[in-house]
PyMOL commands that place a pseudoatom at each C-alpha (Angstrom):
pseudoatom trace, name=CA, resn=UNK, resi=1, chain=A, elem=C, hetatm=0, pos=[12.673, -58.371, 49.434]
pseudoatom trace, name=CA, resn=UNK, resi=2, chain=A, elem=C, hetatm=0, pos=[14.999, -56.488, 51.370]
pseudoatom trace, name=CA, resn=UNK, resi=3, chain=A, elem=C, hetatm=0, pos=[18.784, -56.309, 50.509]
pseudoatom trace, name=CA, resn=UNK, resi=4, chain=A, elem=C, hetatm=0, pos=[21.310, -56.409, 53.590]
pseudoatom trace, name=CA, resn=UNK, resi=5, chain=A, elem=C, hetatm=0, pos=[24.170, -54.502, 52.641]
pseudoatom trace, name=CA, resn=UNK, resi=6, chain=A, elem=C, hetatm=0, pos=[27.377, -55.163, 54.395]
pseudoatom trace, name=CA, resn=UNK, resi=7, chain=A, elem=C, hetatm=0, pos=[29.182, -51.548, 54.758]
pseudoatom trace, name=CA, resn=UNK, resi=8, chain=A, elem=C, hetatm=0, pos=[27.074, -50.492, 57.943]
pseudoatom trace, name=CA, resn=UNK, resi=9, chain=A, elem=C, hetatm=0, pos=[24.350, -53.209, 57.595]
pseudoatom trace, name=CA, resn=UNK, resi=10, chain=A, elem=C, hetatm=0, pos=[21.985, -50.607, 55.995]
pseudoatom trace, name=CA, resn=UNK, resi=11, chain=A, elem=C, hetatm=0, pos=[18.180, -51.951, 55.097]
pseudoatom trace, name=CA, resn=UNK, resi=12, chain=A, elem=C, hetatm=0, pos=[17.045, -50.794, 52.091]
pseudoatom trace, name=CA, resn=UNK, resi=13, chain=A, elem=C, hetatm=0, pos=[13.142, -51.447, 52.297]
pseudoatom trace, name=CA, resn=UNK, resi=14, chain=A, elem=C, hetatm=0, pos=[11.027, -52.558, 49.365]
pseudoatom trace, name=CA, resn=UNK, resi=15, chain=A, elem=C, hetatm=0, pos=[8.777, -50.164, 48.737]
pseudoatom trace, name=CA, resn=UNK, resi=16, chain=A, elem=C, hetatm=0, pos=[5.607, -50.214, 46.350]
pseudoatom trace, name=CA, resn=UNK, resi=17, chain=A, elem=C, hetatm=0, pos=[4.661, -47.395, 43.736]
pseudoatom trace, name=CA, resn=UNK, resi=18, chain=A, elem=C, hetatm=0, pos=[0.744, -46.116, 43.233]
pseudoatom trace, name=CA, resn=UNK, resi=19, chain=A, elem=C, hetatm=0, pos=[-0.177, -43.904, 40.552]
pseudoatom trace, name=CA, resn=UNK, resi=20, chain=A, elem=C, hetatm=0, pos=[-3.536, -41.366, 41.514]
pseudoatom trace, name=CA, resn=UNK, resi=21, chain=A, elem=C, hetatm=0, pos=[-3.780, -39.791, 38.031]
pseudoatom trace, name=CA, resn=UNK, resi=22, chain=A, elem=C, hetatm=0, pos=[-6.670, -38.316, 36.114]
pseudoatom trace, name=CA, resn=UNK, resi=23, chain=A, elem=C, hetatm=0, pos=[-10.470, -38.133, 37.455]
pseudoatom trace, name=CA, resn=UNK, resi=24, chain=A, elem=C, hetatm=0, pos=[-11.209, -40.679, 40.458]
pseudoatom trace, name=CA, resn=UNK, resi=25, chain=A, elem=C, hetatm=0, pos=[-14.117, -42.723, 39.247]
pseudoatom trace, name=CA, resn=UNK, resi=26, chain=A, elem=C, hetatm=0, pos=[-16.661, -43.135, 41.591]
pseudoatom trace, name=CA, resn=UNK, resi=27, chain=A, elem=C, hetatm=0, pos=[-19.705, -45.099, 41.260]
pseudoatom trace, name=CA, resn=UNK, resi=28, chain=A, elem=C, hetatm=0, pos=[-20.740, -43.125, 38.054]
pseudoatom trace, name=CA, resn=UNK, resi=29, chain=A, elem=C, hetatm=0, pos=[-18.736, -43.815, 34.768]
pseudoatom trace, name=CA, resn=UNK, resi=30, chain=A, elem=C, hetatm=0, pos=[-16.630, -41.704, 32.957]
pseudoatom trace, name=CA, resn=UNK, resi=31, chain=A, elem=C, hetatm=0, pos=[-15.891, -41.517, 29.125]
pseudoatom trace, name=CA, resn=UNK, resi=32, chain=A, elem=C, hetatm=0, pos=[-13.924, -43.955, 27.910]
pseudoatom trace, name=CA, resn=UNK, resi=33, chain=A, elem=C, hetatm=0, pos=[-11.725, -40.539, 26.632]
pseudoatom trace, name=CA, resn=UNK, resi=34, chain=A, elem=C, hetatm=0, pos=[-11.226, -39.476, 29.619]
pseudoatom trace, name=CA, resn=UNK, resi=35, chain=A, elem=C, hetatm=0, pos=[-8.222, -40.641, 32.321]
pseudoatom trace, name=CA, resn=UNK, resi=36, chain=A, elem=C, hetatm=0, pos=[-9.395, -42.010, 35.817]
pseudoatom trace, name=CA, resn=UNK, resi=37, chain=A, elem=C, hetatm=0, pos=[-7.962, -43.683, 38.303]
pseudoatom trace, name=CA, resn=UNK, resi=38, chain=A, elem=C, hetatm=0, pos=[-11.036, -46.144, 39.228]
pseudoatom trace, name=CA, resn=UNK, resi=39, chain=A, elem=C, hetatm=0, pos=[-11.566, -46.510, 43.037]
pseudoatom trace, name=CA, resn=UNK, resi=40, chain=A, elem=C, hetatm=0, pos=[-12.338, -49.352, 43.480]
pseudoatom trace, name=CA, resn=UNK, resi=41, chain=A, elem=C, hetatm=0, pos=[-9.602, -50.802, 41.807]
pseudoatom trace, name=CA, resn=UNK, resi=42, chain=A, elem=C, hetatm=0, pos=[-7.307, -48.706, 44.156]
pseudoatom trace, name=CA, resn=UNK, resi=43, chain=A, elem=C, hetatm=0, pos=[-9.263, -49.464, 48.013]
pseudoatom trace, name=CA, resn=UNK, resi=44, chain=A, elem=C, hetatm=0, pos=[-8.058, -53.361, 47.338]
pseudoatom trace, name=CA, resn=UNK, resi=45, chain=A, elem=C, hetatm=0, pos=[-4.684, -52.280, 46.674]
pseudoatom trace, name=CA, resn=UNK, resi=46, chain=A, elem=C, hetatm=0, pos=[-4.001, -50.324, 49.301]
pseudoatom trace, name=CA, resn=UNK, resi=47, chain=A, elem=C, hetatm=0, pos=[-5.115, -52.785, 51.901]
pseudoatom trace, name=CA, resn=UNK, resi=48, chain=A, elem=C, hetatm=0, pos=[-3.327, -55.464, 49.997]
pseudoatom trace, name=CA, resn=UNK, resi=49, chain=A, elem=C, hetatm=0, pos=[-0.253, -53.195, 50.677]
pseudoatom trace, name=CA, resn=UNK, resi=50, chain=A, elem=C, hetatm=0, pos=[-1.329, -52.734, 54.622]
pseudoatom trace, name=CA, resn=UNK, resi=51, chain=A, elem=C, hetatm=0, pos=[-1.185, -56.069, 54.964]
pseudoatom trace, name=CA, resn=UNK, resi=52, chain=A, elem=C, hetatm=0, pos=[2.166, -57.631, 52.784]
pseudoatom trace, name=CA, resn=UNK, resi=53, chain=A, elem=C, hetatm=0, pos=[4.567, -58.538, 54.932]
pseudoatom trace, name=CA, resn=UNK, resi=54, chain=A, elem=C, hetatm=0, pos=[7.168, -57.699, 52.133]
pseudoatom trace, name=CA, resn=UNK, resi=55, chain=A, elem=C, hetatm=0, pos=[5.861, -54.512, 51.516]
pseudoatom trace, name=CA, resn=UNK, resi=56, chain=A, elem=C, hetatm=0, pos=[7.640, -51.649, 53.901]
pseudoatom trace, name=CA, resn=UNK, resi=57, chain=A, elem=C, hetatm=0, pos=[6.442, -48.379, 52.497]
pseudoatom trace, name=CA, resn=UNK, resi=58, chain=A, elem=C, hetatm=0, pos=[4.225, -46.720, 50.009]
pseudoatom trace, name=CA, resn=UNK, resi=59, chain=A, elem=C, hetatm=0, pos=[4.736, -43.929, 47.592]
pseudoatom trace, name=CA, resn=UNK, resi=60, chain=A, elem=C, hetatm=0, pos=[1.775, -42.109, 45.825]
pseudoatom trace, name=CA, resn=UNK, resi=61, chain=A, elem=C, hetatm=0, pos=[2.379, -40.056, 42.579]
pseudoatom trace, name=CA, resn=UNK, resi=62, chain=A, elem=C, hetatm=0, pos=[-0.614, -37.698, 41.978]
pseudoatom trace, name=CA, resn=UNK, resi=63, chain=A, elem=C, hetatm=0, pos=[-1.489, -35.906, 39.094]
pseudoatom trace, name=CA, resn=UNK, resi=64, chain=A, elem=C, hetatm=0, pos=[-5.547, -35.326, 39.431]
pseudoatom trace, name=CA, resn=UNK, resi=65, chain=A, elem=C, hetatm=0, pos=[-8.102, -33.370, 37.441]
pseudoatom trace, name=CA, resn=UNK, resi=66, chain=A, elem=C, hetatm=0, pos=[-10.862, -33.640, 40.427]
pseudoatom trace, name=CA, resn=UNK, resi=67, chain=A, elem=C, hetatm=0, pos=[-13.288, -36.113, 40.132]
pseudoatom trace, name=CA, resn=UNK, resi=68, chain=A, elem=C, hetatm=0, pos=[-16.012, -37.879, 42.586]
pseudoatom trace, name=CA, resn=UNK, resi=69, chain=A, elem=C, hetatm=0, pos=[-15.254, -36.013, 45.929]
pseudoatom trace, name=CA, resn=UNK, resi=70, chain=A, elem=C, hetatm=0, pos=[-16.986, -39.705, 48.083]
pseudoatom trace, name=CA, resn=UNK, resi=71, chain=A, elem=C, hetatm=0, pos=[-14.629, -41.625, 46.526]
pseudoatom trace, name=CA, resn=UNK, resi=72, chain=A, elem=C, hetatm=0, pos=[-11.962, -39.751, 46.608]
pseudoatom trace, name=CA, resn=UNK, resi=73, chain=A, elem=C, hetatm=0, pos=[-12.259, -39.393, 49.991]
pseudoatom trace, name=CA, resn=UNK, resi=74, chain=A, elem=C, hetatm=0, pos=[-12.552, -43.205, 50.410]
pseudoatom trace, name=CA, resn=UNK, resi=75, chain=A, elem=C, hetatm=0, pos=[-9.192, -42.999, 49.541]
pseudoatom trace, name=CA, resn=UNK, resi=76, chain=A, elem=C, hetatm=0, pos=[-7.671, -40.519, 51.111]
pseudoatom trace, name=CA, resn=UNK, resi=77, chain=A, elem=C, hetatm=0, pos=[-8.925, -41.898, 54.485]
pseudoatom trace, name=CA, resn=UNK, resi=78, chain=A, elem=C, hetatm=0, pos=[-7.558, -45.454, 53.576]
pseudoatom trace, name=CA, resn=UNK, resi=79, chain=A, elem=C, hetatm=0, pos=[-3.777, -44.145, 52.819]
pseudoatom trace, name=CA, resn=UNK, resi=80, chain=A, elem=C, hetatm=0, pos=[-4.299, -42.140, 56.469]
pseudoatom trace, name=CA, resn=UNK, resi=81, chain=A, elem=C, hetatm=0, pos=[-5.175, -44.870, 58.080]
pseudoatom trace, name=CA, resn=UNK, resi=82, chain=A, elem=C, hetatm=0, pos=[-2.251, -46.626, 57.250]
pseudoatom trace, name=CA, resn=UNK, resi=83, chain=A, elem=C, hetatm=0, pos=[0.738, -47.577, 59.634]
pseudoatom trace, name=CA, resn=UNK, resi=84, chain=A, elem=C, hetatm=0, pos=[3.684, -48.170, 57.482]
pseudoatom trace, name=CA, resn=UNK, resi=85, chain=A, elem=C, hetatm=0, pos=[5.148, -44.880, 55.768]
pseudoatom trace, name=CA, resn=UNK, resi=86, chain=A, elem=C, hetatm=0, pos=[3.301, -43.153, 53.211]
pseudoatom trace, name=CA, resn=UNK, resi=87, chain=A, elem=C, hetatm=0, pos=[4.289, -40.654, 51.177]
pseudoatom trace, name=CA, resn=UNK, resi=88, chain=A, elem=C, hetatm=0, pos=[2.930, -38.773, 48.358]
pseudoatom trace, name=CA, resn=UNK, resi=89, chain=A, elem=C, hetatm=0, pos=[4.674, -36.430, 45.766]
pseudoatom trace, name=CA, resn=UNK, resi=90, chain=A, elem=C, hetatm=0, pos=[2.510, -34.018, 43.731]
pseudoatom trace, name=CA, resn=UNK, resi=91, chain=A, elem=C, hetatm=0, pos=[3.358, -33.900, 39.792]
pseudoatom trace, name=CA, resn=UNK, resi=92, chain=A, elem=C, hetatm=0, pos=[1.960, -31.765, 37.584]
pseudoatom trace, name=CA, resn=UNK, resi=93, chain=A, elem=C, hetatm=0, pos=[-1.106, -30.770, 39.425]
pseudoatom trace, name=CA, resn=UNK, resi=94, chain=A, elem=C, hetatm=0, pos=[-3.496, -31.994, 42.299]
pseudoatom trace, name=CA, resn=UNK, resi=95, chain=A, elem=C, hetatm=0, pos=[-6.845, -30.680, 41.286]
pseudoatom trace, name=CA, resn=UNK, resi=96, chain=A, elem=C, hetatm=0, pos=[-9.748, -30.307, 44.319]
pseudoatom trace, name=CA, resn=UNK, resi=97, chain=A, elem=C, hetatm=0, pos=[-10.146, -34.315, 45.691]
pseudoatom trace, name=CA, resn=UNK, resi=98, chain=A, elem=C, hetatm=0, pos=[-6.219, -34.510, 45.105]
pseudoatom trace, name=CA, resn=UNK, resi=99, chain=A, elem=C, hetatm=0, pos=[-5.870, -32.037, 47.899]
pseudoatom trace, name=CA, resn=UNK, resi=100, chain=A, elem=C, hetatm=0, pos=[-6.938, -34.990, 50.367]
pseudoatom trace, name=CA, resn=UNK, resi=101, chain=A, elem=C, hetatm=0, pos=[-5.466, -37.433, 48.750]
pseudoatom trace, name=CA, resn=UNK, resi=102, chain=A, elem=C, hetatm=0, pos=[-2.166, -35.304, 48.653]
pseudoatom trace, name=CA, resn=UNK, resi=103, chain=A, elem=C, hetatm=0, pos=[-2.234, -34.298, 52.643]
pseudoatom trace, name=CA, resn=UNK, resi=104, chain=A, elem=C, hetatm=0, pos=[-3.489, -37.927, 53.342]
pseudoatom trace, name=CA, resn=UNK, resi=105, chain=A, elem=C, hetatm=0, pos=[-0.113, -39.451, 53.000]
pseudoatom trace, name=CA, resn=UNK, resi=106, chain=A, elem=C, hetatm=0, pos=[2.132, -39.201, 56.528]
pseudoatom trace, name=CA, resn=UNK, resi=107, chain=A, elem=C, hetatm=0, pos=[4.835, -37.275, 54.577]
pseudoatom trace, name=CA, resn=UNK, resi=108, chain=A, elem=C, hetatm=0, pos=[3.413, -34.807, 51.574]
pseudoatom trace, name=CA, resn=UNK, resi=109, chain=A, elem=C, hetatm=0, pos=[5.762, -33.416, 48.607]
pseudoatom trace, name=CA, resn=UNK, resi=110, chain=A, elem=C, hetatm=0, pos=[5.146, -31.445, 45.701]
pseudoatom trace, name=CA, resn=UNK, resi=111, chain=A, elem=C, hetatm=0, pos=[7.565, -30.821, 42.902]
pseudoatom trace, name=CA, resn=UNK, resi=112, chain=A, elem=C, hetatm=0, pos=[8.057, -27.215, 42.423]
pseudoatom trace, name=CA, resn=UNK, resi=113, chain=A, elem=C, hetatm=0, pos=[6.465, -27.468, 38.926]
pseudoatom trace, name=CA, resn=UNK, resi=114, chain=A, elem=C, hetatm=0, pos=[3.314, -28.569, 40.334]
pseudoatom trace, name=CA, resn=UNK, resi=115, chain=A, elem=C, hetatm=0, pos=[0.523, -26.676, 41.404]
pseudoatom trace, name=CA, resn=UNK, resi=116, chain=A, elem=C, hetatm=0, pos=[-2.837, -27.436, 43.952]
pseudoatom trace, name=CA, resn=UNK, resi=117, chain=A, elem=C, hetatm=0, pos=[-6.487, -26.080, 42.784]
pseudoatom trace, name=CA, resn=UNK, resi=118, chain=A, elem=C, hetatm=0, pos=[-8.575, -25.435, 45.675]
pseudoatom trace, name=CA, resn=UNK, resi=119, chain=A, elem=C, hetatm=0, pos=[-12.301, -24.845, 45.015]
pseudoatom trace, name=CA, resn=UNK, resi=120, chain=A, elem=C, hetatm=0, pos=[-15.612, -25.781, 46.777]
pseudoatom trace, name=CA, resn=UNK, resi=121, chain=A, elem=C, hetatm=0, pos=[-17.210, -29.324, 46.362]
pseudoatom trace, name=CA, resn=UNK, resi=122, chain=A, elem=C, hetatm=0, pos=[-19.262, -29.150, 43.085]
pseudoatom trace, name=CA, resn=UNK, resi=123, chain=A, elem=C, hetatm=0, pos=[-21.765, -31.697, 41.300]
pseudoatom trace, name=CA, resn=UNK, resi=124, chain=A, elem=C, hetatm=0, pos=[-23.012, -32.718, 37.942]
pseudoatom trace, name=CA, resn=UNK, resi=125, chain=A, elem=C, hetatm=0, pos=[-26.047, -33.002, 36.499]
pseudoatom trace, name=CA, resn=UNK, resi=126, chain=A, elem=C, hetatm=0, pos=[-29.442, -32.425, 37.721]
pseudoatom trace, name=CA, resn=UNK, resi=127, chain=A, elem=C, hetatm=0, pos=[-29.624, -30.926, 41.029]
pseudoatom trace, name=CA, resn=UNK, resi=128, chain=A, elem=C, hetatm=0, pos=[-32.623, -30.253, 42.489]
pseudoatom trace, name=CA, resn=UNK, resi=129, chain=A, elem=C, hetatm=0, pos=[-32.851, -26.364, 44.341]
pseudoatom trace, name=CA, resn=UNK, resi=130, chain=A, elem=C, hetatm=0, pos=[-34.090, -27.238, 47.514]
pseudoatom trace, name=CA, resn=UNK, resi=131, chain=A, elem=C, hetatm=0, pos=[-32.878, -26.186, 51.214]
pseudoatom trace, name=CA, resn=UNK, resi=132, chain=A, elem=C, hetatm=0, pos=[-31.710, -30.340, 51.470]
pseudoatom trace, name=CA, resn=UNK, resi=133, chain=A, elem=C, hetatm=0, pos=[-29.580, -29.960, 48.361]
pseudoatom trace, name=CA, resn=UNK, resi=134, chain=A, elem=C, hetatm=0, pos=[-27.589, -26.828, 49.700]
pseudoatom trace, name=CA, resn=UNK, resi=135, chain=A, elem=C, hetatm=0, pos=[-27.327, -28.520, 53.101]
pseudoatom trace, name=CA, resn=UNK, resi=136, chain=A, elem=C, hetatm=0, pos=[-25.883, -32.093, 51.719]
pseudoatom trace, name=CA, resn=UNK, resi=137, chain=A, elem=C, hetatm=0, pos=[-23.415, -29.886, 49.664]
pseudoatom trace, name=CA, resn=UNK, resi=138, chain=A, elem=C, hetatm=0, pos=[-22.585, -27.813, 52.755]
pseudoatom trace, name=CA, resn=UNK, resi=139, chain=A, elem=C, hetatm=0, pos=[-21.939, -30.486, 54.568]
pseudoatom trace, name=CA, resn=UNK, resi=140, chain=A, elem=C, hetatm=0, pos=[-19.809, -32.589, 51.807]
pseudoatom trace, name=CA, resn=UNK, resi=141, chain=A, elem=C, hetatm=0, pos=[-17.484, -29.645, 51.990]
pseudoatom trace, name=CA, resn=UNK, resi=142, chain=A, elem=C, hetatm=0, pos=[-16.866, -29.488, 55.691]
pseudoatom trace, name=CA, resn=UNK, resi=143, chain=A, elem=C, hetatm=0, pos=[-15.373, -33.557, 55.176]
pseudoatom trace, name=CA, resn=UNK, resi=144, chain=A, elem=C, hetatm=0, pos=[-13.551, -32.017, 52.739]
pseudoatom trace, name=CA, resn=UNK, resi=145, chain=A, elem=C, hetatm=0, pos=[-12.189, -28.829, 54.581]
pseudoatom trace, name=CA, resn=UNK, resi=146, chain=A, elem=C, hetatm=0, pos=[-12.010, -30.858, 58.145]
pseudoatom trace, name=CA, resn=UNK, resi=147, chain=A, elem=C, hetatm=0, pos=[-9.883, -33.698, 56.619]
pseudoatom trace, name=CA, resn=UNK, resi=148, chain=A, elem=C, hetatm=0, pos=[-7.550, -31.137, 54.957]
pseudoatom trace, name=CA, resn=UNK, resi=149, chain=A, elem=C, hetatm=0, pos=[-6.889, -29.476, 57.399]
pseudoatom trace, name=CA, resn=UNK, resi=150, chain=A, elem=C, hetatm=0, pos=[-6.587, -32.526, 60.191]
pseudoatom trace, name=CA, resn=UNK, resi=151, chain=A, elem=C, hetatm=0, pos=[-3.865, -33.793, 58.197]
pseudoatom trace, name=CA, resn=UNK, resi=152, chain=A, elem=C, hetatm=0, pos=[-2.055, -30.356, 57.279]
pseudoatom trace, name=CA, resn=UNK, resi=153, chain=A, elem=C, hetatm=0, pos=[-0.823, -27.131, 58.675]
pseudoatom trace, name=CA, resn=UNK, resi=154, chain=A, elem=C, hetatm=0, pos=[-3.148, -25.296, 56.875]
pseudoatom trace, name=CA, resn=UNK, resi=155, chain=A, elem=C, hetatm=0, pos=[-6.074, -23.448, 59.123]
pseudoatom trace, name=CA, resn=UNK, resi=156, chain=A, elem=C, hetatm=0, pos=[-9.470, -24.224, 58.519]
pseudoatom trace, name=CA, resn=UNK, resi=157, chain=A, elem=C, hetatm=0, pos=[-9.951, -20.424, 58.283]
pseudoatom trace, name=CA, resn=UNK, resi=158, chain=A, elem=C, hetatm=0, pos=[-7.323, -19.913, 55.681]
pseudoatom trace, name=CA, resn=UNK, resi=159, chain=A, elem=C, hetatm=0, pos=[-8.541, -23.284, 53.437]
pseudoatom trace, name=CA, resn=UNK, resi=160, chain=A, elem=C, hetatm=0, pos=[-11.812, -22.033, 53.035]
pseudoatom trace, name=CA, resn=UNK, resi=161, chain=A, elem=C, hetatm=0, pos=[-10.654, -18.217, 52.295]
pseudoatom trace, name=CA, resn=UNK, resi=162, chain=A, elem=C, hetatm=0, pos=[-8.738, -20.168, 49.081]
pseudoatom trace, name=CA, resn=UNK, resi=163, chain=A, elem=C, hetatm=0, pos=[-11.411, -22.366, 48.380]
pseudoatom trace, name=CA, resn=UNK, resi=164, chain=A, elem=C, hetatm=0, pos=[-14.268, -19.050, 48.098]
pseudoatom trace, name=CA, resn=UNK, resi=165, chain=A, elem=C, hetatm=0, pos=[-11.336, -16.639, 46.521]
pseudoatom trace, name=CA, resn=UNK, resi=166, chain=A, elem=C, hetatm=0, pos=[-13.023, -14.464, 43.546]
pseudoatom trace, name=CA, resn=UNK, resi=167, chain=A, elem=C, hetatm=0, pos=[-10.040, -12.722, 42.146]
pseudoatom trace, name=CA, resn=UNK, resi=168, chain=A, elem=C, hetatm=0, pos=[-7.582, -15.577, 40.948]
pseudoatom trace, name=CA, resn=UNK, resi=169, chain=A, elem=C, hetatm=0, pos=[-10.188, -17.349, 38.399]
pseudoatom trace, name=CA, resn=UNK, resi=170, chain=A, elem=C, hetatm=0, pos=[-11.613, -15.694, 35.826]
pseudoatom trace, name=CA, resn=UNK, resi=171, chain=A, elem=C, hetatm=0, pos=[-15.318, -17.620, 35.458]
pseudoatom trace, name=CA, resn=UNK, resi=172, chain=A, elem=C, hetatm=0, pos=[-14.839, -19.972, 39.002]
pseudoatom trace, name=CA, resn=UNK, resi=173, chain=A, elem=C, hetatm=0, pos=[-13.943, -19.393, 42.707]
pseudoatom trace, name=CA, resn=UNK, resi=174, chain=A, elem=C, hetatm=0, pos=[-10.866, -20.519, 44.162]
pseudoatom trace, name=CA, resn=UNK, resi=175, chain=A, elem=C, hetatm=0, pos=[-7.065, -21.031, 44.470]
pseudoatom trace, name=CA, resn=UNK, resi=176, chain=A, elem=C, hetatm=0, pos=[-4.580, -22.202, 42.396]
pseudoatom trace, name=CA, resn=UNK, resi=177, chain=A, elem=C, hetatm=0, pos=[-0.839, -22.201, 44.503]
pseudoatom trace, name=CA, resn=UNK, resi=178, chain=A, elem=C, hetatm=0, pos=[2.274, -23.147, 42.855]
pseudoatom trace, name=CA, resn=UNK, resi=179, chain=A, elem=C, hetatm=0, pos=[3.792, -25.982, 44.544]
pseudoatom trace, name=CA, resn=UNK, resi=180, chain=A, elem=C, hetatm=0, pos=[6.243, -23.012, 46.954]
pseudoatom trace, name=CA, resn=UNK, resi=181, chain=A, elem=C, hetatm=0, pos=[2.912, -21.114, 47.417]
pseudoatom trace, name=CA, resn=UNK, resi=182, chain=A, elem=C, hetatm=0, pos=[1.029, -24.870, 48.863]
pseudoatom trace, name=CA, resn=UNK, resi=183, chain=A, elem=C, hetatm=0, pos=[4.027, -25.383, 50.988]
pseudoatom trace, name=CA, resn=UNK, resi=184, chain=A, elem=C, hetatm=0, pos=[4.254, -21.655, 52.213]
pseudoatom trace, name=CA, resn=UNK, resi=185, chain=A, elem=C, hetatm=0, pos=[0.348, -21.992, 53.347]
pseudoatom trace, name=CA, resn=UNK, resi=186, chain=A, elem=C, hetatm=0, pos=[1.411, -25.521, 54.888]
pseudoatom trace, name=CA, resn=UNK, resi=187, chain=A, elem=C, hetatm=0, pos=[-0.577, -27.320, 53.209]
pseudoatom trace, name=CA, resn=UNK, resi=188, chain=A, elem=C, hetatm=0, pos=[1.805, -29.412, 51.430]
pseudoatom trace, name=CA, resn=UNK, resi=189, chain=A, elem=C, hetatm=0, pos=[4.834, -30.348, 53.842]
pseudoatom trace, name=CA, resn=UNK, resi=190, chain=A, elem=C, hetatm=0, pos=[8.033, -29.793, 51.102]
pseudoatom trace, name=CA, resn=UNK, resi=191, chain=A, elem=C, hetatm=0, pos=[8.974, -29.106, 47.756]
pseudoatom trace, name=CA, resn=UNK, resi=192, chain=A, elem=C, hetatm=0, pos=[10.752, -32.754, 46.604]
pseudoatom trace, name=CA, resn=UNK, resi=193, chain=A, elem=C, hetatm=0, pos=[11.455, -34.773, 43.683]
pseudoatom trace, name=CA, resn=UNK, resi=194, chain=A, elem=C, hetatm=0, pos=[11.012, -38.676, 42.998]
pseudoatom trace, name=CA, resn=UNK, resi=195, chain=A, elem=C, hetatm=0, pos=[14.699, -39.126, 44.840]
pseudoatom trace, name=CA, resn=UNK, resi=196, chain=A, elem=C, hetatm=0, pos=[13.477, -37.055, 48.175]
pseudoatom trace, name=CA, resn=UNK, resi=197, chain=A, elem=C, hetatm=0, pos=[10.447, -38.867, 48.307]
pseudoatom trace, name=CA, resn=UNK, resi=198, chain=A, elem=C, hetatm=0, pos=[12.168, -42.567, 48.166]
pseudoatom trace, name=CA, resn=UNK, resi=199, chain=A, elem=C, hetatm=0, pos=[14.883, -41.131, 51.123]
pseudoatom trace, name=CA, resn=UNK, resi=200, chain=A, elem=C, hetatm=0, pos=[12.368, -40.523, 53.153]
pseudoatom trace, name=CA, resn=UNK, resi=201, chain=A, elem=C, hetatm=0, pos=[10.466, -43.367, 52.955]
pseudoatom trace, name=CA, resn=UNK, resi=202, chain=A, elem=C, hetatm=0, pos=[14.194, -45.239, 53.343]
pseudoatom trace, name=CA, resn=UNK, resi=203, chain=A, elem=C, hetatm=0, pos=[14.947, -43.215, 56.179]
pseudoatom trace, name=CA, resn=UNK, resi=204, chain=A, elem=C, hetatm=0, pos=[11.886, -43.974, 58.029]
pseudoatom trace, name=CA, resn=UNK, resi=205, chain=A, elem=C, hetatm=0, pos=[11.586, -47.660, 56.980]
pseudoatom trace, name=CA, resn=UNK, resi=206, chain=A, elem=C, hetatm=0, pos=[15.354, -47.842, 58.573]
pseudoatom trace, name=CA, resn=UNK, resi=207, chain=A, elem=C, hetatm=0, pos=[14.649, -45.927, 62.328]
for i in range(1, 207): cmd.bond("trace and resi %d" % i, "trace and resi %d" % (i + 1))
show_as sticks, trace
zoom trace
């Protein structure tokens, strides 16, 4: 509930907390050993928090290891679609899907500890080496790259130079930027802690 203080009748908004952390579980399992944050357990909440009257804002800690890129996705298109404020802060590290999920949120912060993993969209498994295959994973990246970059100030151009970089990993492809390096490519919007992140969501909650 909100709480009406007297010295300049300032609002202070009630906001709710949700944790991304670990591999997002898609419609295939993951070992019991291993920590995932289960989509479908998150697309309820987030509506849930859409619609509660007593709910102003929303503030998304991420700390992801990758994970199923649909469902991630799923995600990161529900948190952009919402009105009230949003804002995520990156801890530790936002690994491939956390990317979207991280530029999803209407204001993005990353502590300065933290770091973002770009790489191209990969899958597990069996895959079958046809022309189809190639094209479905061609075009699973493009969501990925065109929703990045819709909701950052990072240039398609520049994403996907990151994502197909040779030189930073020693047996992959890709990125990995510090949390001044995402902000520098404008990808992320700030550097922030758990105190800028709640200000924010204050300040806009009380305009």
């Amino acid at each position: 509930m909100d709480e009406i203080k007297e010295l300049g009748q300032k609002t202070e908004g009630n906001i709710h907390c949700l944790s991304i952390i670990g591999q997002i579980e898609g419609h295939q399992l993951l070992q019991d050993d291993m920590k995932s944050t289960k989509y479908e357990h998150v697309l309820p909440t987030i509506a849930a928090i859409e619609e509660a009257p007593e709910i102003d804002g929303l503030l998304i800690l991420l700390n992801t290891a990758g994970g199923d890129v649909e469902a991630g996705l799923a995600i990161a298109e529900l948190i952009a679609g919402m009105k009230k404020p949003t804002v995520s802060l990156v801890l530790g590290g936002g690994h491939s899907i956390g990317v979207p999920l991280a530029v999803a949120a209407k204001r993005s912060l990353i502590a300065a500890s933290a770091s973002m993993t770009i790489h191209p969209v990969r899958v597990s498994g069996v895959v079958i080496g046809a022309p189809q295959t190639y094209d479905y994973l061609s075009r699973m990246q493009a969501r990925v790259t065109d929703f990045v970059t819709a909701h950052s100030h990072i240039r398609a151009e520049r994403y996907r130079a990151l994502m197909n970089n040779t030189e930073q990993l020693a047996n992959d492809v890709g990125t990995i930027l510090s949390g001044r390096e995402a902000v520098g490519e404008g990808l992320i919007d700030a550097i922030g802690t758990l105190s800028d992140a709640l200000s924010w969501l204050h300040g806009q909650i009380g305009s």
